[in-house]
C-alpha positions as CSV (number, residue, x, y, z in Angstrom):
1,X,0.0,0.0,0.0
2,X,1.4,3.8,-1.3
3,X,0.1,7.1,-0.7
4,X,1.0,9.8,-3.3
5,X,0.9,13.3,-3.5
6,X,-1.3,13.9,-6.5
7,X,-1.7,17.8,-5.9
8,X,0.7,20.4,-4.5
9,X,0.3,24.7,-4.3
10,X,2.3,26.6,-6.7
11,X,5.8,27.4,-5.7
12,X,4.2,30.7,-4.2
13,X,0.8,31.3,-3.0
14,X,-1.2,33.8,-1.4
15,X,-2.6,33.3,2.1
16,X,-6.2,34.2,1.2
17,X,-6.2,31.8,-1.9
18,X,-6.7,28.0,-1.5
19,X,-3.5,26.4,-0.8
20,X,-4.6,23.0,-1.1
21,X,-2.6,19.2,-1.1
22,X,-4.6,16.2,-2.5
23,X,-3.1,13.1,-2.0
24,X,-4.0,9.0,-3.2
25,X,-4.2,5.8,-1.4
26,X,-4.2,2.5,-3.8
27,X,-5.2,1.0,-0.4
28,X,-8.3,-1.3,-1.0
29,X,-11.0,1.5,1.1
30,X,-12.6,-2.0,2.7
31,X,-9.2,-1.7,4.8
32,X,-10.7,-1.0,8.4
33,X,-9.8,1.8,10.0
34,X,-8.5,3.6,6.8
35,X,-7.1,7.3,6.9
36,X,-4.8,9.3,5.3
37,X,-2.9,11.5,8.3
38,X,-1.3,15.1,6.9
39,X,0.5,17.1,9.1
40,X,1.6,21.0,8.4
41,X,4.9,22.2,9.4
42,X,5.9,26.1,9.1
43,X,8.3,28.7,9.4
44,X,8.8,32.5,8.7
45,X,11.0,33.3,6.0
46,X,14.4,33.6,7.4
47,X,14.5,32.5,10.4
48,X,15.5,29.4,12.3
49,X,16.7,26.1,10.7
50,X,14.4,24.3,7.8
51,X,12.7,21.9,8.2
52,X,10.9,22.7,11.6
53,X,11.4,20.4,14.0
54,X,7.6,19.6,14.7
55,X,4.4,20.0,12.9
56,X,1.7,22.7,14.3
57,X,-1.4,20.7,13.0
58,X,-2.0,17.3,12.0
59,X,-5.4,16.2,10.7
60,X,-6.4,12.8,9.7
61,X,-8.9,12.3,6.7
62,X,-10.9,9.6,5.3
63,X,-10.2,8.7,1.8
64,X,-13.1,9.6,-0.5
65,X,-14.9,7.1,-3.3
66,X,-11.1,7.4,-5.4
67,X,-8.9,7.1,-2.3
68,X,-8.1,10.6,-2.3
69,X,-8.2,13.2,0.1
70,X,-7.9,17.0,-0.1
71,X,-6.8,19.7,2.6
72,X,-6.6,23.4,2.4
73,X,-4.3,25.0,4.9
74,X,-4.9,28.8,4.0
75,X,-7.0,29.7,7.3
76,X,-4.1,28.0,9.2
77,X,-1.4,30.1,7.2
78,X,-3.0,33.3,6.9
79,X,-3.3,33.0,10.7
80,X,0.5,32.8,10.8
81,X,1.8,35.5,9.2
82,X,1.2,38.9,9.7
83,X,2.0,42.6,7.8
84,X,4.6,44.2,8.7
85,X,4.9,48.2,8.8
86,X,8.1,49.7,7.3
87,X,10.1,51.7,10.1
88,X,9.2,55.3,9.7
89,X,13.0,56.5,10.5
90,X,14.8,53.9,7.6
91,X,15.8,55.7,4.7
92,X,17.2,52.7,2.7
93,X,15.5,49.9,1.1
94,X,14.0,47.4,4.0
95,X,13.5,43.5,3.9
96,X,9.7,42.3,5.6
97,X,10.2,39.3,6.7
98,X,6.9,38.2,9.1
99,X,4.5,38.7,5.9
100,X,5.6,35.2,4.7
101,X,6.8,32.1,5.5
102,X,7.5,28.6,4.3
103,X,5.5,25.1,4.6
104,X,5.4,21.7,3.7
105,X,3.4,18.9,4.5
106,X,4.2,15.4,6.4
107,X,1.6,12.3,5.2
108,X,1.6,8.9,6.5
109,X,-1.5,5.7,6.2
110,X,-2.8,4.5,8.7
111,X,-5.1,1.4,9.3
112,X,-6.9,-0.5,12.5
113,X,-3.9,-2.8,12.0
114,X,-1.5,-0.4,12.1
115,X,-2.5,2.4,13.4
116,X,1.1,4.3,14.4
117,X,3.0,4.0,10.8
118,X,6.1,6.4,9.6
119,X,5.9,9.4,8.5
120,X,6.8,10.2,4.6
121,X,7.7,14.3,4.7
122,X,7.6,16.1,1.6
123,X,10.1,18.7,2.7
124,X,12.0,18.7,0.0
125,X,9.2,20.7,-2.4
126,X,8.8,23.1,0.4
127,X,6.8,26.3,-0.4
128,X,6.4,29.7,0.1
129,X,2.7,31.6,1.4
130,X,3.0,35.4,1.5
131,X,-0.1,37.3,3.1
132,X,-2.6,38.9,0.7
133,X,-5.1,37.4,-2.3
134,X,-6.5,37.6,-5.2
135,X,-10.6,37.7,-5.9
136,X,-11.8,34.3,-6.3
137,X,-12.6,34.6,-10.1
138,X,-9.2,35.7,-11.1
139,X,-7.4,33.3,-8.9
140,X,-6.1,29.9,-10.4
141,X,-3.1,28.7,-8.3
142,X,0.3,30.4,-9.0
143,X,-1.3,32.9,-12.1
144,X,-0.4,36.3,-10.8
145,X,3.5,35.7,-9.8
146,X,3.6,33.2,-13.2
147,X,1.4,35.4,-15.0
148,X,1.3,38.9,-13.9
149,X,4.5,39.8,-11.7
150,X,7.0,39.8,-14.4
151,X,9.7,42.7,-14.9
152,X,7.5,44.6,-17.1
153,X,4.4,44.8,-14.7
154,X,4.4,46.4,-11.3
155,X,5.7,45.7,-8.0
156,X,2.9,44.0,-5.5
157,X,0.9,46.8,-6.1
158,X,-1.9,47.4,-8.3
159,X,-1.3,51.3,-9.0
160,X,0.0,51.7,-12.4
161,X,2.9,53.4,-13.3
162,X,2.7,57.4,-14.1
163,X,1.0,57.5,-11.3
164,X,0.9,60.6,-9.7
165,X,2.5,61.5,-5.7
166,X,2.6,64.7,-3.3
167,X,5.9,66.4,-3.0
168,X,6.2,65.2,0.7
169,X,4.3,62.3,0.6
170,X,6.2,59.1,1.7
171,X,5.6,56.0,-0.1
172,X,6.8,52.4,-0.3
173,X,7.0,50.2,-3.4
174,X,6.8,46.6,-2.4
175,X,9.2,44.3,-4.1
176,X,9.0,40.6,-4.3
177,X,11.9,39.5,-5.1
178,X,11.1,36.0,-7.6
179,X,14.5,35.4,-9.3
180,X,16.9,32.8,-7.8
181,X,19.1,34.1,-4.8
182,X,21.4,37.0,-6.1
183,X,23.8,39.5,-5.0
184,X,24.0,43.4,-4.9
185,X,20.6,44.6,-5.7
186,X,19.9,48.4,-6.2
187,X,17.0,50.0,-6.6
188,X,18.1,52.8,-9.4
189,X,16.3,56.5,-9.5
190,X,16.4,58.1,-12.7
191,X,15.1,61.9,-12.5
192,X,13.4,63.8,-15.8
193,X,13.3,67.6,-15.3
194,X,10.7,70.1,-17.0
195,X,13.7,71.7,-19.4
196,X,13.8,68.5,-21.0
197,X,16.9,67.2,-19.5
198,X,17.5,64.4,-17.2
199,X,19.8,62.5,-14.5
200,X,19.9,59.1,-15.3
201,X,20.8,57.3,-12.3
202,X,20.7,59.8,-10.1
203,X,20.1,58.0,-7.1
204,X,21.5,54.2,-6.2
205,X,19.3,52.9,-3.2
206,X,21.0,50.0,-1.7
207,X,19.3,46.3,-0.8
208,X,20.1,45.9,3.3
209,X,22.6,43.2,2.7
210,X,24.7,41.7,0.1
211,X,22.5,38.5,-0.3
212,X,19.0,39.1,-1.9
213,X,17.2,36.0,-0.9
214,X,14.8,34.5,-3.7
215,X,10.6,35.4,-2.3
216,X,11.9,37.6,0.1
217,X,9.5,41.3,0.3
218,X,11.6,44.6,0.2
219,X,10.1,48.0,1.4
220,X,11.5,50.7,-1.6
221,X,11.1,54.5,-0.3
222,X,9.9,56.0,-3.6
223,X,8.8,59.4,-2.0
224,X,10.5,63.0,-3.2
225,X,11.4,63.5,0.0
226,X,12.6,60.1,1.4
227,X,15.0,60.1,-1.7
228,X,16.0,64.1,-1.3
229,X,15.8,64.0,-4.9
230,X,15.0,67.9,-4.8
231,X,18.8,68.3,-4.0
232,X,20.0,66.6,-7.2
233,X,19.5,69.6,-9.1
234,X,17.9,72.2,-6.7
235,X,17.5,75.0,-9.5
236,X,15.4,72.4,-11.9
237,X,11.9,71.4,-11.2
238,X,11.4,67.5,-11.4
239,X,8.2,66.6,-14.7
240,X,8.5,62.6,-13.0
241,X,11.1,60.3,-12.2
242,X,11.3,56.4,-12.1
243,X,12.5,53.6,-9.9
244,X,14.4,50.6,-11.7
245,X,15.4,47.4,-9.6
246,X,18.8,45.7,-11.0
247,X,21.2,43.7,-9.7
248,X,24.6,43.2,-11.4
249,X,23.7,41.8,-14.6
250,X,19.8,41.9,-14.6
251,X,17.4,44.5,-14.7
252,X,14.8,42.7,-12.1
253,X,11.9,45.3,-12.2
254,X,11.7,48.2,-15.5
255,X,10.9,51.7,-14.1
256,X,8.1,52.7,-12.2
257,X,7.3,56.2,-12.7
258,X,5.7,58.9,-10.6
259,X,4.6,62.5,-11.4
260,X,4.8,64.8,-8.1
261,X,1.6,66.8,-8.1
262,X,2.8,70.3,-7.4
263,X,-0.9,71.5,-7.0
264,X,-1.7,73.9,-4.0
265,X,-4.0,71.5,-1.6
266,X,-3.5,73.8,1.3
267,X,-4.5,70.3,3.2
268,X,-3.0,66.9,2.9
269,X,-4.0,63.8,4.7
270,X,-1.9,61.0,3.8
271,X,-2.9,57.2,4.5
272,X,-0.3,54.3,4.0
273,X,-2.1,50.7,3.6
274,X,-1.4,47.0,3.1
275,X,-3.1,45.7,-0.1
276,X,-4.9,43.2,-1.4
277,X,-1.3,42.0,-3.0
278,X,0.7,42.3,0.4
279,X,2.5,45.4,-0.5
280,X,2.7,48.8,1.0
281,X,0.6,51.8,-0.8
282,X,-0.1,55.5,-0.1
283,X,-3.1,57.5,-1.0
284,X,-3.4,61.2,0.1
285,X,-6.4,62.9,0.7
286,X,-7.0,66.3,-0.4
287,X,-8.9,69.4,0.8
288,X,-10.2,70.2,3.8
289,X,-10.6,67.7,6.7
290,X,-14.2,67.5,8.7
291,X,-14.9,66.4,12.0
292,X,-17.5,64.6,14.0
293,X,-17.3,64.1,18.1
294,X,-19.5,61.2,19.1
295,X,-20.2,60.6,22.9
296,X,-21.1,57.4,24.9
297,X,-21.8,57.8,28.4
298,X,-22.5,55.2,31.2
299,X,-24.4,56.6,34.0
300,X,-25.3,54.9,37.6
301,X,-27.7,54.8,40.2
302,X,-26.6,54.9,43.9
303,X,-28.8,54.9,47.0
304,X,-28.3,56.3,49.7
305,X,-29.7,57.0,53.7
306,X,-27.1,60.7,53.7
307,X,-29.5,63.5,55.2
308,X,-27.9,66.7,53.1
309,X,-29.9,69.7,54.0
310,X,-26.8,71.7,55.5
311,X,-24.1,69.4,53.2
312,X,-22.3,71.5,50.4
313,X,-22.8,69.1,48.5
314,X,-25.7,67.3,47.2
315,X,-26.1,63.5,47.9
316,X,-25.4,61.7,45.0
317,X,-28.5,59.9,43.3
318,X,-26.9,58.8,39.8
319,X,-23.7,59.5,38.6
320,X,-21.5,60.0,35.4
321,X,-19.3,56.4,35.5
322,X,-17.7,56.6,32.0
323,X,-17.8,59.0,29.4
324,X,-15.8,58.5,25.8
325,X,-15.4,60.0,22.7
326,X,-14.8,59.0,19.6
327,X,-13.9,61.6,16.5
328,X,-14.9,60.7,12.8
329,X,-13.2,62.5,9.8
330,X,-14.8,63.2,7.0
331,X,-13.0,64.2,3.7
332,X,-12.2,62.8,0.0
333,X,-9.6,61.1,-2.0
334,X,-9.9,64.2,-4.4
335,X,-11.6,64.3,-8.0
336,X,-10.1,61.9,-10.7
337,X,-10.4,61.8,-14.0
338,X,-9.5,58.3,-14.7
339,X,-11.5,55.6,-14.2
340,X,-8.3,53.0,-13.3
341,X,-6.8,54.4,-10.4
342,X,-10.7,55.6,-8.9
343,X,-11.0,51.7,-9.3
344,X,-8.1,51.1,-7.8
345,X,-9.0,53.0,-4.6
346,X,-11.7,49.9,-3.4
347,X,-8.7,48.1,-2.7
348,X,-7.8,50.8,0.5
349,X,-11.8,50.9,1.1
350,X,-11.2,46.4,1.5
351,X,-7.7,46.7,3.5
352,X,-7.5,46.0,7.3
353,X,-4.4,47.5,7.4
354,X,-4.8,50.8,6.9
355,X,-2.2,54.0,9.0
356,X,-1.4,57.3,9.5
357,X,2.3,57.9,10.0
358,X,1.5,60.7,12.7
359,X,4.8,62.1,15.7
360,X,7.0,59.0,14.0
361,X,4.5,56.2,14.3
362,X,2.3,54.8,12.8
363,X,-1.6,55.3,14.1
364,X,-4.0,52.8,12.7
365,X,-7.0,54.2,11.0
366,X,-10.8,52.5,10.4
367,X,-12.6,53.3,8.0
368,X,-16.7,53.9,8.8
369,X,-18.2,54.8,5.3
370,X,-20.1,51.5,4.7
371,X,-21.5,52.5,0.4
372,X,-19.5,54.5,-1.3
373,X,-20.5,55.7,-5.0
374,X,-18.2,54.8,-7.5
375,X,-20.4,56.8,-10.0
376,X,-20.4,56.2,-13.9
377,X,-17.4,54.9,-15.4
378,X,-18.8,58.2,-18.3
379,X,-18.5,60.8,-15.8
380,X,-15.5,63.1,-16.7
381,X,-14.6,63.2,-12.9
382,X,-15.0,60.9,-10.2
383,X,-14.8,61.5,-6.4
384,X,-14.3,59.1,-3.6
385,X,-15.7,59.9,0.0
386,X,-13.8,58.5,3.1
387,X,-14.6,58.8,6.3
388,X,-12.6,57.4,9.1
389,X,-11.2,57.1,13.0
390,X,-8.2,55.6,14.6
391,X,-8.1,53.0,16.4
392,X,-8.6,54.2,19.9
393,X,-11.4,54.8,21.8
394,X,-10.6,57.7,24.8
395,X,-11.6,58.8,28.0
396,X,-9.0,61.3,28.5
397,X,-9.0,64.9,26.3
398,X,-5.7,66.8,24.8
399,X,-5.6,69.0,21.8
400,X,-3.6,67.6,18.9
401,X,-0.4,68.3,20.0
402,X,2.9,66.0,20.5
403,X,4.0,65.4,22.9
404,X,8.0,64.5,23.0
405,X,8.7,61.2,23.3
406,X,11.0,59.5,25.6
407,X,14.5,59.8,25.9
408,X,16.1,57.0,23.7
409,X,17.7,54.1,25.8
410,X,20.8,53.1,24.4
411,X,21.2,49.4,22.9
412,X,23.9,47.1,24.5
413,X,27.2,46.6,22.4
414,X,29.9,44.3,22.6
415,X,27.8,41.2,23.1
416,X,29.6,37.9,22.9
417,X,28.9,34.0,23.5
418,X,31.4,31.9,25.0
419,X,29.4,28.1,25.2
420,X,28.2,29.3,28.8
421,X,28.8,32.6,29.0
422,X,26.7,35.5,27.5
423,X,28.4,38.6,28.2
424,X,27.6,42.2,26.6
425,X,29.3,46.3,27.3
426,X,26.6,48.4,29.4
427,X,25.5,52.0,29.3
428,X,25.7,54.7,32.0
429,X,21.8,55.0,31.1
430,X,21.3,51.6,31.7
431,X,19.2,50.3,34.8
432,X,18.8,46.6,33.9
433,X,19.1,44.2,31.3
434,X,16.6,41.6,29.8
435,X,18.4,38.3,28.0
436,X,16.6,35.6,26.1
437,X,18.4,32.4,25.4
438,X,17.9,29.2,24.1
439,X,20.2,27.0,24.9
440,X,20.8,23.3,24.0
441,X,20.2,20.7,27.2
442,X,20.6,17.2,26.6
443,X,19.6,17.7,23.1
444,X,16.9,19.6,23.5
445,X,16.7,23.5,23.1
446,X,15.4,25.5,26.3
447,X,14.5,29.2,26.4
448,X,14.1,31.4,29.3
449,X,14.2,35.0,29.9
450,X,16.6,36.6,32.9
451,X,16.6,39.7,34.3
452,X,19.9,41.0,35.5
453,X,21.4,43.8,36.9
454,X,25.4,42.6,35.7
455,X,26.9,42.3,32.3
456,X,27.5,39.0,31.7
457,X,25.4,35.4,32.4
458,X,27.0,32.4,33.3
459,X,25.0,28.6,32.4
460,X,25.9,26.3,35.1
461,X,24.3,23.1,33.6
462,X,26.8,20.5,33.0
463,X,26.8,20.2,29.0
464,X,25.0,22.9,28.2
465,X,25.7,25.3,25.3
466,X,23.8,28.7,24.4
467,X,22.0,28.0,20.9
468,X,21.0,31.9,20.6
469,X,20.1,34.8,22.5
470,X,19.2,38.4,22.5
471,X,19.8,41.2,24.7
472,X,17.7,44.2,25.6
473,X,18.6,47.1,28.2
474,X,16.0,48.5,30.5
475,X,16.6,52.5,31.2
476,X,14.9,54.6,33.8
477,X,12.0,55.3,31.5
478,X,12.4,53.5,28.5
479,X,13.5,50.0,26.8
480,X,16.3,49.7,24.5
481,X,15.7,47.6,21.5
482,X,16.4,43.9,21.3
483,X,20.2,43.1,19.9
């Protein structure tokens, strides 16, 4: 008796598409006790060794009237990986790493007979999921990244080249990188002045490492600003300028090109948003801003025997317990005359990732228009409504104002591992430190957290070795990062 993987995904697939593995038994199905066990191992992209030590689900199915079974694991997958936001203070090119990961399955038969077989892992046709989807009609396994994502077409966005972008407006194109692993990736800027001359290659942006890894995502600042590209040529006005990806020999993605939009909005709302695709777009709003305070009280009743004729204060009867407000803005996406890229905006009206980078961090907006009228694809203009909040709920009032943030506590340097000893160089700022480890005990990797005032750990266990670890400074007021 055989079971055989009759169906795999495509190399690549998104996490909201089916991601589905059907596999055959030629096991008579009169065998009592027949089923087909699949388990699902995973990891994120990049981290930790491959394959995974243990599966996180394992699900046994009967055969059906053909002795095959099917399983889709895209629920389980999508659950796993999650969006990640560029950091607001980068100003090269960054790698997302936590928006996909890599799987493959584990199968085995089993029978009343035998009912604790082998497993047969399939690990060496791993695959990749990365989080996003396409709409069911257009989706037919690997189309878009076979199909769609060549050189030629965009990054994982589906705003089109030419597309216009605000002089300060910071922006994100989302690369994914499908080639085999390569080396010394640039993303090239290319500048196109209104006198009619240009500066080809003005601007080399550099990958964050040496090794490009093949389906890893890379964050590209495209914004005026987050390039200084005004500086190039400071007594030219830029017509549009485009981003080119190329490594040493290959051109890996043809320009995309933007037009700044030098029009006087006197108002500019700017929302950064995860796609339908997985990448990272920006849409600005223009004109003026309106705003609605909504109010939810809770009151209570008390009793009470107090006699208060002479009190100064009246004996309380019901009472204010909670009181928050919530403020909606109201404004508009700004007319368009092209019927594409107003389309193109019901992807930001169907992401649940949505953010205003606001004080250097990102605040998460929700969006409360339910119908929004897309109008005629005849009218010469279109307009598209939005009306939003953040994600917060308050009980607390201040005007709009920052506030400065904290002092910065600084990270540890110097860190090193000697088999037992982790030992790191402190900081006058420093308080305390925080170190994870995992560390191998018998054959078996352990991690714990300690929290120490010193500089250095010592493992006392008899043949035990520090696998890895990470260190992280606590400061009077603040936490350093984790090195």
């Amino acid at each position: 008796m055989a079971v055989t993987i009759i169906e795999r995904p495509g190399e690549i697939s998104f996490s909201r598409n089916p991601i589905r593995y059907s596999l055959q038994t030629d096991t008579s199905l009169a065998t009592p006790g027949l089923k087909i066990d699949v388990g699902l191992f995973f990891k994120e992209f990049l981290t930790g060794g491959f394959p995974p030590s243990s599966a996180i689900i394992e699900v046994p199915l009967t055969p059906d009237s053909n002795g095959i079974v099917s399983i889709d694991f895209n629920k389980i997958l999508d659950s796993l990986i999650v969006n990640e936001l560029p950091l607001l203070s980068a100003t090269g090119v960054q790698i997302s790493t936590k928006n996909i990961g890599q799987f493959f399955i584990k199968y085995r038969e089993t029978t009343t007979a035998a009912p604790n077989p082998a497993w047969t892992t399939d690990s060496a046709t791993y695959r990749q999921v990365l989080k996003g989807g396409l709409p069911y009609q257009l989706w037919q396994r690997a189309n878009y990244f076979i199909a769609y994502n060549s050189p030629t077409k965009p990054c994982l966005t589906w705003q089109k080249s030419k597309r216009s972008i605000g002089p300060t407006e910071i922006s994100w194109l989302s690369y994914i990188h499908l080639n085999a692993d390569t080396t010394n990736a640039n993303a090239k800027v290319s500048i196109f002045y209104t006198d009619g001359t240009s500066s080809i290659d003005a601007v080399t942006v550099a990958f964050p490492a040496t090794d490009v890894y093949q389906y890893a995502v890379y964050q590209i600042p495209v914004g005026v600003e987050q390039l200084n590209l005004n500086s190039i040529t400071p007594a030219k006005t830029i017509h549009y300028y485009g981003v080119r990806i190329e490594d040493a020999t290959d051109v890996l993605k043809e320009n995309y090109y933007f037009y700044p939009d030098y029009r006087n909005t006197y108002s500019t709302t700017q929302f950064n948003y995860f796609n339908s695709l997985g990448g990272f777009d920006s849409v600005r709003l223009l004109g003026d801003v309106t705003r609605e305070a909504r109010y939810e009280s809770e009151v209570a009743e008390i009793s009470t025997n107090d006699i208060d004729y002479n009190e100064n204060e009246l004996a309380k009867r019901q009472f204010t317990q909670q009181v928050t407000e919530q403020l909606i803005y109201k404004g508009s996406i700004g007319l368009m005359d092209d019927d594409y890229e107003m389309d193109v905006k019901r992807d930001l009206r169907i992401s649940k990732g949505i953010y205003e980078a606001k004080y250097d961090r990102w605040w998460l907006v929700n969006l409360v228009n339910s119908p929004v009228n897309l109008g005629s694809t005849s009218d010469p203009v279109k307009d598209f409504p939005i009306e939003w909040t953040y994600g917060i709920e308050n009980e607390n009032y201040a005007p709009d104002i920052e506030i400065s943030p904290l002092p910065v506590c600084p990270v540890v340097t110097g860190d090193s591992n000697t088999f037992t000893t982790v030992s790191w160089t402190g900081n006058a700022a420093h308080v305390s430190y925080i170190v994870e480890v995992w560390y191998d005990s018998g054959g078996s990797t352990v991690r714990f957290l300690i929290y120490t005032y010193n500089t250095t750990v010592t493992f006392s266990n008899p043949g035990s070795a520090v696998v890895s670890y990470r260190i992280k400074a606590v400061c009077a007021a603040t936490n350093s990062e984790w090195v």
